[in-house]
KOLLOMAR-451698 format. One line per 3 residues: their letters; for each residue y, z, x of C-alpha. Coordinates in Angstrom, 2 decimals. Layout:
<pts>
a> Y:Z:X; ...
</pts>
This chain:
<pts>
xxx> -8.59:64.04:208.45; -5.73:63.96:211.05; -6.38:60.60:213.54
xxx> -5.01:61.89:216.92; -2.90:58.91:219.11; -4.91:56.63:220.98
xxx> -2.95:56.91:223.87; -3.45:61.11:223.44; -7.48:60.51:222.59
xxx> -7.11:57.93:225.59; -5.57:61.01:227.88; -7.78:63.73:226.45
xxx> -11.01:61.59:227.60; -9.64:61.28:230.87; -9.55:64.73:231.47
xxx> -13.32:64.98:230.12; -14.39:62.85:232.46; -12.95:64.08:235.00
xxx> -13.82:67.89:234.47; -17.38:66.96:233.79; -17.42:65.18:237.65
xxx> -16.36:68.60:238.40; -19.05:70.32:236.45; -21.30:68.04:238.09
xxx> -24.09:68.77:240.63; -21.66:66.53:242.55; -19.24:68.43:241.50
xxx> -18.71:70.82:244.94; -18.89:67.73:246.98; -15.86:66.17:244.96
xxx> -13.81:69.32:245.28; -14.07:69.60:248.72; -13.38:65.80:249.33
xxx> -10.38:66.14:246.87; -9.24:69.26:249.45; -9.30:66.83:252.55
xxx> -7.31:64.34:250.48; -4.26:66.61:249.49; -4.31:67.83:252.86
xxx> -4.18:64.20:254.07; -1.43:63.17:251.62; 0.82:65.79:252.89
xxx> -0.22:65.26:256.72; 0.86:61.25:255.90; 4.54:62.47:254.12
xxx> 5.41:64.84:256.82; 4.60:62.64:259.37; 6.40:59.96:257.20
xxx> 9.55:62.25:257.03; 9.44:62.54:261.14; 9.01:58.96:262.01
xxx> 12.32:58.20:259.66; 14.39:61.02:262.41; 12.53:59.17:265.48
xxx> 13.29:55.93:263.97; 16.61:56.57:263.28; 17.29:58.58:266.96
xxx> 15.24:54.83:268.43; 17.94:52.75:266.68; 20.90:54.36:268.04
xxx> 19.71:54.79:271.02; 19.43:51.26:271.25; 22.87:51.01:269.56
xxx> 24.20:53.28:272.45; 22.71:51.46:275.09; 21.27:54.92:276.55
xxx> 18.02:53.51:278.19; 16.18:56.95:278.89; 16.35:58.24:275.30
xxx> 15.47:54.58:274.02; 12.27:54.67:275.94; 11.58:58.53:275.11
xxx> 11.74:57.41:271.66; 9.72:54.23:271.70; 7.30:56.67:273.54
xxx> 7.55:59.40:270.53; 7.35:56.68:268.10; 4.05:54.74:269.19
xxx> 2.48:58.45:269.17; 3.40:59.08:265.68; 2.33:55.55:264.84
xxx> -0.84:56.22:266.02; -1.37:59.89:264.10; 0.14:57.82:261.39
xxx> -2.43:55.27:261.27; -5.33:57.63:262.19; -4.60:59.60:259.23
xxx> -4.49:56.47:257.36; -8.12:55.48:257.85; -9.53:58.90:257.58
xxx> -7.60:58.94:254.41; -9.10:55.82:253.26; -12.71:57.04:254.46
xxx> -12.34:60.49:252.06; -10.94:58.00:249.48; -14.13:55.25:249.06
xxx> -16.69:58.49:249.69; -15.31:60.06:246.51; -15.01:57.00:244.59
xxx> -18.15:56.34:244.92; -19.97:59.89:244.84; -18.01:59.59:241.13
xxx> -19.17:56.13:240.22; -22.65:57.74:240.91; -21.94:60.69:238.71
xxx> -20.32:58.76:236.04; -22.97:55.46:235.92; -25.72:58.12:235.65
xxx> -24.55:60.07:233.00; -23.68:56.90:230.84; -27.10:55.36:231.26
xxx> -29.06:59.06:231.22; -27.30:59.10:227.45; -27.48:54.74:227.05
xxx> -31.65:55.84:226.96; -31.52:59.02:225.73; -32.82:59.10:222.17
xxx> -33.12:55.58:221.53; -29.31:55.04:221.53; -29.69:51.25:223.20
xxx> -31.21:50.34:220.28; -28.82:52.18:217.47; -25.69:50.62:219.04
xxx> -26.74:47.16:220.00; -24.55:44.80:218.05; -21.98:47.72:217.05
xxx> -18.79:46.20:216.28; -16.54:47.61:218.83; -18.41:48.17:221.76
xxx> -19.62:45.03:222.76; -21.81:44.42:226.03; -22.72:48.00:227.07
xxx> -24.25:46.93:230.40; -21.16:45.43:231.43; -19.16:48.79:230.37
xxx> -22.09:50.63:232.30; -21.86:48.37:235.25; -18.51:46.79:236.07
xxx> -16.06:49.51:234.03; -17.12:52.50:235.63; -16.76:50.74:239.28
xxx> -13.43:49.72:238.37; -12.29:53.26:236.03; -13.64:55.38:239.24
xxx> -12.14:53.35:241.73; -8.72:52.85:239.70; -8.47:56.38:238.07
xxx> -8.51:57.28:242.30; -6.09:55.20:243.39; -3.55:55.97:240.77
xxx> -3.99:60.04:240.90; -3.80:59.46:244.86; -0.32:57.32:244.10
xxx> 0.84:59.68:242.09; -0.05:63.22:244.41; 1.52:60.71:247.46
xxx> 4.44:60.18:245.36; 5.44:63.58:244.10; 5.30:64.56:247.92
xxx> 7.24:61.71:248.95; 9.80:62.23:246.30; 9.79:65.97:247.60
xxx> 10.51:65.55:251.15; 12.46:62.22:251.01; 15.07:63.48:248.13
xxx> 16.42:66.38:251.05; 16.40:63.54:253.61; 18.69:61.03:251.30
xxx> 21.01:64.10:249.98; 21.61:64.96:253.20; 23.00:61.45:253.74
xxx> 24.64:60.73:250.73; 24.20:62.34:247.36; 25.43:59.40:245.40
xxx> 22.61:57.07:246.77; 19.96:59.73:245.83; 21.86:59.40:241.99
xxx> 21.84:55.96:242.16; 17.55:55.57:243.20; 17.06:58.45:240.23
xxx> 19.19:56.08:238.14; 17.78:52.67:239.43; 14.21:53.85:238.62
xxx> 14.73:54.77:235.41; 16.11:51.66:234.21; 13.17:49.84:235.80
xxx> 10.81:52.26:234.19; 11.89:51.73:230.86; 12.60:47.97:230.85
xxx> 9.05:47.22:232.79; 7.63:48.68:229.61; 9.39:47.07:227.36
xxx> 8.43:43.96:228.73; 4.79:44.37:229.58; 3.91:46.29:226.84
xxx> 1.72:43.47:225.08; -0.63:43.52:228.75; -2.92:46.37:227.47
xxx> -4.02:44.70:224.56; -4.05:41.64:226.07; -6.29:42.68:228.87
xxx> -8.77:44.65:226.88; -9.23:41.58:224.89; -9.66:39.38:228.10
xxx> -12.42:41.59:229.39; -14.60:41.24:226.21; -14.08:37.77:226.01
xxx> -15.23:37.06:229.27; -18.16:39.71:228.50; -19.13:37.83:225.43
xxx> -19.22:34.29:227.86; -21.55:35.91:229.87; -23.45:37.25:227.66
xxx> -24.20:34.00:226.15; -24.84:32.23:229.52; -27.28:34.83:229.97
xxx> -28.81:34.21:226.59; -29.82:30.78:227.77; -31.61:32.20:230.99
xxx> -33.73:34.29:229.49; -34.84:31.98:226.85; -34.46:28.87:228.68
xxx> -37.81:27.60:227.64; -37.34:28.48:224.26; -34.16:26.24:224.12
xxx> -35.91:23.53:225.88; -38.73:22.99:223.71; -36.64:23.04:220.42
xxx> -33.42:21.19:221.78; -31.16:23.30:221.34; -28.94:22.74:223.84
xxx> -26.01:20.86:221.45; -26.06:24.04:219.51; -25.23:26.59:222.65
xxx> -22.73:23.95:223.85; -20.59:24.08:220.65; -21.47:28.40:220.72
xxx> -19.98:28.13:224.34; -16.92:26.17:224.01; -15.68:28.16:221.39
xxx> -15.63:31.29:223.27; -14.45:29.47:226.17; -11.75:28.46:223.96
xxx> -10.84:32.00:223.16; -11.22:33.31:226.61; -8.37:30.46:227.73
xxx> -6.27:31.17:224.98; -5.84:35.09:225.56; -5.69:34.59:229.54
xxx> -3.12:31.43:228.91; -1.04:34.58:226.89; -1.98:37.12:229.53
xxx> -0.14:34.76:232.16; 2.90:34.40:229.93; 3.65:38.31:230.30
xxx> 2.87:38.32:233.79; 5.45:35.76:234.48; 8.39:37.48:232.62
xxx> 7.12:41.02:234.09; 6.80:39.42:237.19; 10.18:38.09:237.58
xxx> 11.85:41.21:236.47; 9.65:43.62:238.74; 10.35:40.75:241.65
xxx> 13.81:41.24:241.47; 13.64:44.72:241.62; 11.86:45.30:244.48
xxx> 14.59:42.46:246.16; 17.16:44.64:245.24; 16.01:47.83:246.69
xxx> 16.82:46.00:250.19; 20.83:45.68:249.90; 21.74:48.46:247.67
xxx> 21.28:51.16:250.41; 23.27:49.04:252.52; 25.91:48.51:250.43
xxx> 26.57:52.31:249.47; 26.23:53.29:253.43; 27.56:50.47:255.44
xxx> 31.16:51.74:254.76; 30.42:54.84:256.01; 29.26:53.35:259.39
xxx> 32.08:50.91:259.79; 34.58:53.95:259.43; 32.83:55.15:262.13
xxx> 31.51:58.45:259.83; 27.65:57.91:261.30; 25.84:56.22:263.36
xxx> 24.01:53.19:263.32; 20.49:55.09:263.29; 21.14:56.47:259.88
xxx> 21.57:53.36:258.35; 17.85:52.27:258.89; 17.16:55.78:258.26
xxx> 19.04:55.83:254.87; 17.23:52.25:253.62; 13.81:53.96:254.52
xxx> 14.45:56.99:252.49; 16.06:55.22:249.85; 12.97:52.56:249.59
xxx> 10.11:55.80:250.02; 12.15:57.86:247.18; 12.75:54.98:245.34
xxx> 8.41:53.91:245.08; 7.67:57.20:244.14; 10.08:57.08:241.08
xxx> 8.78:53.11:240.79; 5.08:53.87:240.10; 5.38:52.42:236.64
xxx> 7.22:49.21:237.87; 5.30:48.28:241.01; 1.60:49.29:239.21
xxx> 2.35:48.13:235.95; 0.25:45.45:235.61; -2.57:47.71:236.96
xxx> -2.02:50.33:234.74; -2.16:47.82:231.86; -5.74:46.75:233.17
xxx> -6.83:50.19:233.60; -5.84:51.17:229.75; -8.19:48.45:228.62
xxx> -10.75:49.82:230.66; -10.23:53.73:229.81; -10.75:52.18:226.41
xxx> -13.71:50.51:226.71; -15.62:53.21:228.32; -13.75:55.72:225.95
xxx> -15.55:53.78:222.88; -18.87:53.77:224.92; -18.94:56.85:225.69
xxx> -18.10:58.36:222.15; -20.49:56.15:220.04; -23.24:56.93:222.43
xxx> -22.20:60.74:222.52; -22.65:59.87:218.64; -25.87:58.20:218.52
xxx> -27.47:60.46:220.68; -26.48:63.65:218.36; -26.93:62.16:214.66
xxx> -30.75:61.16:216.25; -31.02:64.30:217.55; -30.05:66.08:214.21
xxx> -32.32:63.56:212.17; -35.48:64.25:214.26; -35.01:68.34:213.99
xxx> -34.79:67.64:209.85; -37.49:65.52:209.58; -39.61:67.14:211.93
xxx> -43.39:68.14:211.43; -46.11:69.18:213.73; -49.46:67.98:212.55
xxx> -48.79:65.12:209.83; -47.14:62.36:208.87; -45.40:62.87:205.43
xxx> -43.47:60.36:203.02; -41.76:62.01:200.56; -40.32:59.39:197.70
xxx> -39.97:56.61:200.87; -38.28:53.51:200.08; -37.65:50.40:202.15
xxx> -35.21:47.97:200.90; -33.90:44.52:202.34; -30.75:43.85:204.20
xxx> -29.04:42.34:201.43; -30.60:45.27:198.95; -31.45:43.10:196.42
xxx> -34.84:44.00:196.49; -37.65:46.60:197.36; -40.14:46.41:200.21
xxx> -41.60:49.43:199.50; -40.67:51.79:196.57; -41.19:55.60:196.84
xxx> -43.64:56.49:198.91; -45.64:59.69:198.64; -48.54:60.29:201.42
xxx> -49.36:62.37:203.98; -51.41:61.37:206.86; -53.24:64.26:208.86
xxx> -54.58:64.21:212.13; -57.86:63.11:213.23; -57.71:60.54:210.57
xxx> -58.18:56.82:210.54; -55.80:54.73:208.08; -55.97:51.43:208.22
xxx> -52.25:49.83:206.64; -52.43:45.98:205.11; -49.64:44.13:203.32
xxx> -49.10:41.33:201.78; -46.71:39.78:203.68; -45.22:39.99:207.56
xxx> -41.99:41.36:206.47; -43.49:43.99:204.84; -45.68:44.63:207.42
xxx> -43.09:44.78:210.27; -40.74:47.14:207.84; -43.23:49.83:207.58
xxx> -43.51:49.59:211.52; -40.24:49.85:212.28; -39.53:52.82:209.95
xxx> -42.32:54.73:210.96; -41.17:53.77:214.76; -37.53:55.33:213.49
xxx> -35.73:52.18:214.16; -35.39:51.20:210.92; -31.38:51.40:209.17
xxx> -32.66:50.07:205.41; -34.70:52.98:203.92; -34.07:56.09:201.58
xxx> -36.06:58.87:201.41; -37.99:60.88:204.39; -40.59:60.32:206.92
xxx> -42.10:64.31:208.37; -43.56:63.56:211.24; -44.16:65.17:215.10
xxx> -41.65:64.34:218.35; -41.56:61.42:219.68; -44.19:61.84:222.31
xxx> -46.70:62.67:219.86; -46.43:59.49:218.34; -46.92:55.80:220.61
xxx> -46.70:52.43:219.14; -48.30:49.89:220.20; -46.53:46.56:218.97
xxx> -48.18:43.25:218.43; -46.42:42.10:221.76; -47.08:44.82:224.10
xxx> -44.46:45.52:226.48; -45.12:46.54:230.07; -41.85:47.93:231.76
xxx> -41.71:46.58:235.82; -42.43:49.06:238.53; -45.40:50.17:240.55
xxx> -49.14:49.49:238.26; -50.06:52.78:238.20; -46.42:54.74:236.60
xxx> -46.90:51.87:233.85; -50.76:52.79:232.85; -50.08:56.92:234.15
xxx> -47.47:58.33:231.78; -44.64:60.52:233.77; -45.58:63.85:232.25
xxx> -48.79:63.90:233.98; -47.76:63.13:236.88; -50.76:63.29:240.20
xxx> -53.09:65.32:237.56; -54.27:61.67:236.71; -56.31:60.66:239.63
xxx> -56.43:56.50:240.60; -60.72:57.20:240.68; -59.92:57.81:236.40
xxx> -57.43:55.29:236.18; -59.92:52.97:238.16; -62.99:53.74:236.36
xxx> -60.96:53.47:232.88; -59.61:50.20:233.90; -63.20:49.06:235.13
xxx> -64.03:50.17:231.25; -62.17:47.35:229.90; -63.27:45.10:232.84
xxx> -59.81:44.67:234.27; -60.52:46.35:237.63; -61.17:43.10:239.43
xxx> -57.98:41.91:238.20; -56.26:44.75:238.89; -57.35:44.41:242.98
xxx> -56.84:40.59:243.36; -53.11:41.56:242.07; -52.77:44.43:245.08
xxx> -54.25:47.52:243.09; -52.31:50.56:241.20; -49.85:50.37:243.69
xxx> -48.73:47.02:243.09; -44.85:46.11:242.49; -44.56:43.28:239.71
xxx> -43.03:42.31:236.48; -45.82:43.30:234.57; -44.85:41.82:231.17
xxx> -44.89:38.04:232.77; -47.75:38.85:234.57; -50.85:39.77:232.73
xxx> -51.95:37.72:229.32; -51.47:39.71:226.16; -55.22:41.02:225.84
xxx> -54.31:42.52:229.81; -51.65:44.43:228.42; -53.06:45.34:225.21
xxx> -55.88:46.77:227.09; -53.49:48.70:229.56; -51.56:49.86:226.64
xxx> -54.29:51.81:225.14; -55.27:52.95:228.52; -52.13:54.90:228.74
xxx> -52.32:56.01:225.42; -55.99:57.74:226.47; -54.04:59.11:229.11
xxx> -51.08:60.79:227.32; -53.31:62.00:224.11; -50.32:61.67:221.35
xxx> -51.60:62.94:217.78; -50.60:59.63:216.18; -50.97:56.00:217.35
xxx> -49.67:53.20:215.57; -51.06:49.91:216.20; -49.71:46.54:215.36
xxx> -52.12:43.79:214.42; -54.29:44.40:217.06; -56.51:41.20:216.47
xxx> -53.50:38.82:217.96; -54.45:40.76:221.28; -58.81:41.26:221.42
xxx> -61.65:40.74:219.24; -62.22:43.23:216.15; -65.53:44.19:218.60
xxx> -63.47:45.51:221.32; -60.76:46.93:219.00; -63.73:49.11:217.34
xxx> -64.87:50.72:220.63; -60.93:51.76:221.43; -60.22:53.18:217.73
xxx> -63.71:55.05:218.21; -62.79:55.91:221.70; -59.50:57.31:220.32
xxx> -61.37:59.15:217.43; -63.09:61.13:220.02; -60.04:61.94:221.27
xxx> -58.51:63.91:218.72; -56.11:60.87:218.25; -55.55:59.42:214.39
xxx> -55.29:56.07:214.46; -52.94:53.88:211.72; -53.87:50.24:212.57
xxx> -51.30:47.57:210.27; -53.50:44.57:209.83; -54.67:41.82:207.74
xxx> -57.32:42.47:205.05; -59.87:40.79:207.14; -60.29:44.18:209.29
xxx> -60.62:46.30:206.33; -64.87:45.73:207.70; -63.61:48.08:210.51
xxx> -63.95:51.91:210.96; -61.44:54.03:208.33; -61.04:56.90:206.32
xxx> -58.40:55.78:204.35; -56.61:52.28:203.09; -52.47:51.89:202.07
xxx> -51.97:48.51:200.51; -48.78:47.64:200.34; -48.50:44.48:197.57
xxx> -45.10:42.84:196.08; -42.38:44.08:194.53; -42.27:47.65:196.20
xxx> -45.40:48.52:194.95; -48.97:50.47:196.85; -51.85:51.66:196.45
xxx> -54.34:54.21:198.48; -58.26:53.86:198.78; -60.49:55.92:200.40
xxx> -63.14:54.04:202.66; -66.93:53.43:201.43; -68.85:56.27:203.43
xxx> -71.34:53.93:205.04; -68.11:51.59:206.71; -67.60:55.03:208.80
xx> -71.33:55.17:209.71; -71.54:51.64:210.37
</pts>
């Protein structure tokens, strides 16, 4: 397979991005904001272009000593200065309304496909694409804001180059030669010498990512880290990166300095060498002092547009590493999202759950958690799963839950939202009570007199009002005691009617009493329940019992007939 360039896969993503802005709903908006800007950019250059003739006309009239045409042109020259800086803020204004009408394009499309098809989970920890929320977050602000600027500097430059290059001709060819020539030479040796700054910079910003990341490690299990003294431990984790963060900035400040004293005297330079190519021409008395000033602005204007490279260098360098960053995003998330997609359309099935020659494995491989499979569940059933060990247990979960990357064999079963798990930990997402317990599908067809009377059901509807009622705004999951969310879990699930529910040891959250009237509730419901549990809840309601036992190995029992009258 042919690998493109990086810098061409680099370019090539670019352009995606920016063509799918444009295919955007936003997409009209940015056009016509892009509009105003060109016509801005050329409003600025022409009006650039006619302050360097007032300017010059000001100087010489001042050189002349001809008092009516000096104050005619201080007149003519405040005017323009105020067009000039009028277009300036405008310009400005269009500039920071795009930039961010793309950041919102841009940060919604990354996080619409961060959640789409459970891609969070299949890239957390990827090698390569480290700290996603900070790529989400802080790269796209600076890639939208950057990617603006530059494409602005470089539009403002071509124009500038276009209607300066006549100006400086018309003064002196060879000083047009010499700022074509005098560019290029910067160009090339600006590269040369920064060249390390885009790797160097790319590694800077996961460094400091990875620092974060660990500082915010210990805030969210601070009382974890507390109780079992582990502080030592994240001190010696810390130092280390901080270690590495130094190094590579200490590195990243050694370029700077020896781009920075080349690109200083550059831009010194640009000051005399008009002057020294024109000056003669004055003192033989071949122009007049006006065109002089005139000349060095020209020559400085023409001379920034070739200069891009050398005066945003150390810019562009930064913006690489973040083109990069979001480029590697971007295309294992683009990935994720389609190899899920493509896995649940083969292993799809509408009304059971089917193994067909399963197998589980460890990590390491070295042994078998469960070996071949063969079972189908059907709907309206009620299995009841038991193992011998928690690691066995939690396997089986996770692969039926699809977020399992240590199995062979297939699992047939319906989309996603025809299947809910319900974990041992419940988790409530934050937001307003009554989106967590209604699912989104249903929308106002729910009405808060059923989710009232079903919350009353499980007596939480006294809780429920002391905490400010359905249309409370909390963190749910810190909130409410693990039987509370249990019990709101398989409210929901009431609500949304999937044909599967798997449940996770239910007994860590109520009493086997309660947990019999919600299987029977969800019995009634169409719903087949697969409960994973220990063997002292095989006295409960099933039709059917998978034990899995060591080495790989299973077994399937149908239920005694009078457990399912009981």
């Amino acid at each position: 397979m042919t690998i493109e360039p990086i810098k061409y896969q680099r370019g090539k993503h670019l352009l995606t991005i920016i063509h799918q802005l444009l295919k955007s709903k936003q997409g009209p908006t940015a056009i016509r904001y892009s509009i105003y800007l060109l016509l801005l950019v050329i409003c600025f250059n022409l009006f650039n272009v006619l302050n360097s003739f007032v300017g010059r006309d000001f100087i010489s009239s001042i050189e002349q000593k001809n008092e009516v045409e000096f104050y005619q042109f201080a007149l003519l020259y405040g005017l323009l200065f105020l067009l000039s800086a009028g277009i300036g803020s405008i310009y400005r204004f269009m500039e920071e309304r795009l930039g961010i009408l793309w950041r919102e394009q841009l940060t919604w499309r990354l996080t619409g496909s961060y959640l789409s098809e459970r891609t969070y989970h299949n890239i957390l920890n990827q090698k390569g694409i480290e700290n996603p929320d900070q790529r989400i977050t802080d790269d796209v602000k600076a890639f939208t804001t950057t990617t603006l600027s530059f494409l602005l500097l470089f539009l403002g430059g071509v124009f500038s180059a276009i209607s300066f290059a006549g100006v400086l001709w018309s003064i002196n060819p060879i000083l047009f030669l010499v700022a074509v020539l005098y560019a290029l030479i910067g160009t090339i040796s600006t590269i040369f010498l920064g060249k390390e700054l885009i790797r160097l910079n790319y590694n800077q910003l996961d460094l400091e990512a990875n620092y974060r990341s660990d500082l915010l490690h210990i805030k969210q299990h601070a009382e974890s880290i507390a109780v079992t003294h582990r502080e030592l431990r994240m001190s010696v984790r810390l130092k280390s990166k901080l270690k590495k963060l130094v190094t590579n900035f200490k590195k990243l400040i050694s370029v700077n300095l020896r781009l920075s004293l080349f690109t200083n005297s550059y831009n010194y330079f640009i000051q005399i060498i008009p002057m020294l190519i024109i000056a003669p021409s004055y003192m033989r008395g071949e122009i007049e002092f006006g065109v002089i000033t005139q000349a060095g602005l020209a020559f400085t204007t023409l001379l920034n547009a070739f200069s891009l490279i050398v005066s945003q260098f150390q810019s562009i360098s930064a913006f690489t590493a973040v083109v990069k960053r979001i480029q590697t995003l971007d295309t294992a998330m683009v990935h994720s999202e389609n190899t899920n997609k493509n896995k649940e359309k083969l292993n799809y099935h509408s009304d059971e759950i089917q193994f067909e020659n399963f197998s589980i494995y460890s990590g390491d491989k070295s042994k078998f958690i469960l070996d071949h499979l063969n079972l189908i569940i059907k709907t309206k059933e009620r299995w009841l799963i038991t193992a011998n060990d928690e690691e066995t247990k939690l396997s089986f979960f996770r692969a039926l839950a699809g977020i399992s990357n240590h199995q062979e064999g297939k699992i047939l079963k319906p989309s996603r939202d025809e299947i809910l798990f319900l974990p041992e930990q419940p988790y409530l997402p934050p937001g307003r009570l009554r989106n967590v317990i209604v699912p989104a599908f249903l929308g106002n067809s729910v009405s808060d007199f059923q989710v009232m009377k079903e919350l009353k059901n499980h007596n939480l509807d006294t809780l429920v009002k002391r905490l400010g009622g359905l249309s409370a705004l909390k963190e749910w999951d810190d909130e409410l005691s693990l039987a509370e969310k249990f019990r709101i879990s398989t409210i929901r699930i009431q609500f949304a009617k999937p044909k599967f529910v798997v449940i996770d040891r239910p007994t860590s959250s109520v009493g086997k009493f309660e947990i019999s009237k919600i299987l029977k509730k969800f019995h009634n419901l169409g719903i087949t329940s697969i409960v994973l549990a220990k063997g002292e809840e095989t006295a409960l309601e099933y039709d059917y019992h998978l034990n899995l036992t060591h080495f790989g190995k299973w077994s399937v029992n149908r239920m005694s007939p009078f457990l399912k009258e009981a």
